[in-house]
N, C-alpha and C positions, 0 to 999 in steps of 0.2 A: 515123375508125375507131378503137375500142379498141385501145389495146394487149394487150386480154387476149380479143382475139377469138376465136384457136384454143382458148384456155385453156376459153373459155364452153361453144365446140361440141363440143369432147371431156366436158366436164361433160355437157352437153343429153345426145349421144349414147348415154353408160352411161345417165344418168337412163331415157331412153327405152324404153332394153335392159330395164328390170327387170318393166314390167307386161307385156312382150309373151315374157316370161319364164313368166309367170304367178307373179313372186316378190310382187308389191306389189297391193293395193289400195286404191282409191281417194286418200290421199295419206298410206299408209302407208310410207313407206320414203322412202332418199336416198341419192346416189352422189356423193364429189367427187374432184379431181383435182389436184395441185399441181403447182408449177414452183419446183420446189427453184435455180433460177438466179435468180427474180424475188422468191423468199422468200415466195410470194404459195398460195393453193390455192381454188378453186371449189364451189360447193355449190350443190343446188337451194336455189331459195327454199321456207320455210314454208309448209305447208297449201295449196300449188297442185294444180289437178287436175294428173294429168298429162296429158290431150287437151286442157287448153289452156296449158301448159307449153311459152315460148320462149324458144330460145338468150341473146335479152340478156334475159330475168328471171333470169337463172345470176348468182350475186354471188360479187363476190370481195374475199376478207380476208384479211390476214397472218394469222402464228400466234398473236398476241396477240390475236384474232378485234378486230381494227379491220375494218370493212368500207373498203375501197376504192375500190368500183363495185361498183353496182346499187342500186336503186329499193326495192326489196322486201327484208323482216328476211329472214334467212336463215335455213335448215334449224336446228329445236330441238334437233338433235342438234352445230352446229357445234362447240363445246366439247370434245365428244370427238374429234370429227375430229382439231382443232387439238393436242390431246395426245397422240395417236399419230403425227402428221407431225412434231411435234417432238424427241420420243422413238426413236421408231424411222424414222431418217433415211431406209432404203435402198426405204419403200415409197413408192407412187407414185399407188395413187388406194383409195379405203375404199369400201364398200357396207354398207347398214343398212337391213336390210327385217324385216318381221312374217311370213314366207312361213311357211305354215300351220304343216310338218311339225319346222320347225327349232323355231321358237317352242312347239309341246306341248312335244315335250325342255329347252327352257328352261324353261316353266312347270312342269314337272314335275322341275327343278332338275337334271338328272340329263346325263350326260357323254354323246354317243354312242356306242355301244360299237363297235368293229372288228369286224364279225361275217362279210365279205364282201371279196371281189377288187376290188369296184368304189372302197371306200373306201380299201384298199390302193394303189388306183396314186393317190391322192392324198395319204394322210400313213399314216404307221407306228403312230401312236398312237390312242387315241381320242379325239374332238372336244369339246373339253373344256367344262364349264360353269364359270362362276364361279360363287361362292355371292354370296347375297342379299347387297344391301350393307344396312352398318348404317347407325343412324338416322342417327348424327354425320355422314357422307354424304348420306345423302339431306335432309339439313334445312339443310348448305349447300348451295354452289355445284355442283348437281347432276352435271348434263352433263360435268362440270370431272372430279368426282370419277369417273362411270362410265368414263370415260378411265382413270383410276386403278385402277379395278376389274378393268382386262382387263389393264393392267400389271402388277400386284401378283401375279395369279394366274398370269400369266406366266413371272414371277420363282421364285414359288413351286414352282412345277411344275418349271424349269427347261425350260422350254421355248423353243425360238427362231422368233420369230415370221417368220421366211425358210424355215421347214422347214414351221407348222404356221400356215397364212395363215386362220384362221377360229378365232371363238369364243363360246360361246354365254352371257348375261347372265341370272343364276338369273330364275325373273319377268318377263321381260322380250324378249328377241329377239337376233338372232345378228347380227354383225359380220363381214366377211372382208375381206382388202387383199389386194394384192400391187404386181408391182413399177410393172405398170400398171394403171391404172383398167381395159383390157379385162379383164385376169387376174382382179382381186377382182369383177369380176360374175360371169364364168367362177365364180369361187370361193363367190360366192355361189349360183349355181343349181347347184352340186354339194353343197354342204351339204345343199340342201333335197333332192336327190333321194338324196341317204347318205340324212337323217332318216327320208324314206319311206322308203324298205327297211327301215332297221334296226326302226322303226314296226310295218311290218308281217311281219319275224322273229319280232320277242318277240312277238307277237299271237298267231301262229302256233305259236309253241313259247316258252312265256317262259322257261324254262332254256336258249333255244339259247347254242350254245357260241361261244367267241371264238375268232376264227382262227386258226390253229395259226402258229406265228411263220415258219415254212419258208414260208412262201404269202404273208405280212405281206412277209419279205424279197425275195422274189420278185418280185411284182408292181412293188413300189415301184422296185426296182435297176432290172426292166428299162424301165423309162420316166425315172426320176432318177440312178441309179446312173452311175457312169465309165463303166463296156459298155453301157450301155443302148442299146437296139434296137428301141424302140415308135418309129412312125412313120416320116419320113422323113428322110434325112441333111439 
């Protein structure tokens, strides 16, 4: 038996999480998981459907994306993977889909805006885009570099990626982590359903307004905050 047996079926299982989400299709997207003890982190394989996507086709690589186990090249996106498990140590598993509503707001380069309670009890701010990367990026080591792209604008922003666990890639498609691999799908099927709404606000009214910051601090404190009171003890 592997030693990275559980490692695979916590991989398999987010991966599974995401079409029955409705965030991926056909073999748009990828979920991994790592084990910051074994130094080691999970990833679908490359271009698999997902209905016939199995626990041991899940491959696993250190950070220096050496594969360790499994049969099949892994996801084209590992590279980022690998640069944000390196980087930002305290997350625990990443999610990377094309789901409809997130990816127009990236292709349309633009930040989600806070317009609503719903995206309040998730982050304070709005969900941020990067801008396009440039050519000198995209003509090296791609994957390597989009890593770079969600750091940099990170940096830039001043933003902490423990407060704001999603981000969207001008052109391209959104990202979210958190501390578990459950959390960052969570995080990703909230992104997409922020997208739609905020989608279909400015559709509705394109000057609608941003939410007033009494309602921004509100919702958030009482689900994150010290008193927070959403749910159960």
């Amino acid at each position: 038996m592997s030693q990275y047996q559980d490692l695979k079926q916590a991989c398999y299982d987010a991966n599974m999480q995401l079409p029955k989400l409705g965030l991926v299709l056909f073999t748009f997207g990828n979920a991994s998981v790592v084990d910051r003890d074994k130094g080691v982190f999970a990833i679908k394989p490359s271009g698999v459907p997902y209905e016939t996507l199995k626990p041991e086709d899940i491959v696993i690589l250190d950070f220096a994306n050496n594969v360790l186990e499994g049969e099949k090249r892994p996801s084209s996106d590992t590279k980022t993977h690998a640069v944000l498990y390196t980087h930002w140590e305290h997350i625990g598993g990443i999610v990377h889909t094309h789901s409809t509503y997130a990816t127009a707001w990236a292709q349309a380069q633009l930040d989600i805006p806070i317009l609503g309670t719903t995206h309040a009890d998730h982050l304070t701010v709005d969900i941020p885009c990067a801008p396009p990367m440039e050519d000198a990026m995209i003509a090296g080591d791609y994957e390597h570099q989009t890593g770079w792209q969600i750091l940099n604008e990170f940096q830039r922003r001043g933003l902490s990626p423990s407060e704001v666990e999603m981000v969207l890639l001008a052109n391209h498609a959104p990202f979210s982590w958190g501390k578990t691999v459950e959390k960052a799908v969570y995080n990703s099927a909230v992104l997409e359903e922020v997208a739609r709404m905020a989608y279909l606000s400015c559709t509705l009214r394109p000057e609608v307004p941003r939410l007033k910051d009494a309602l921004i601090r509100k919702h958030y404190e009482r689900k994150h905050g010290l008193h927070s009171y959403y749910g159960q003890q």
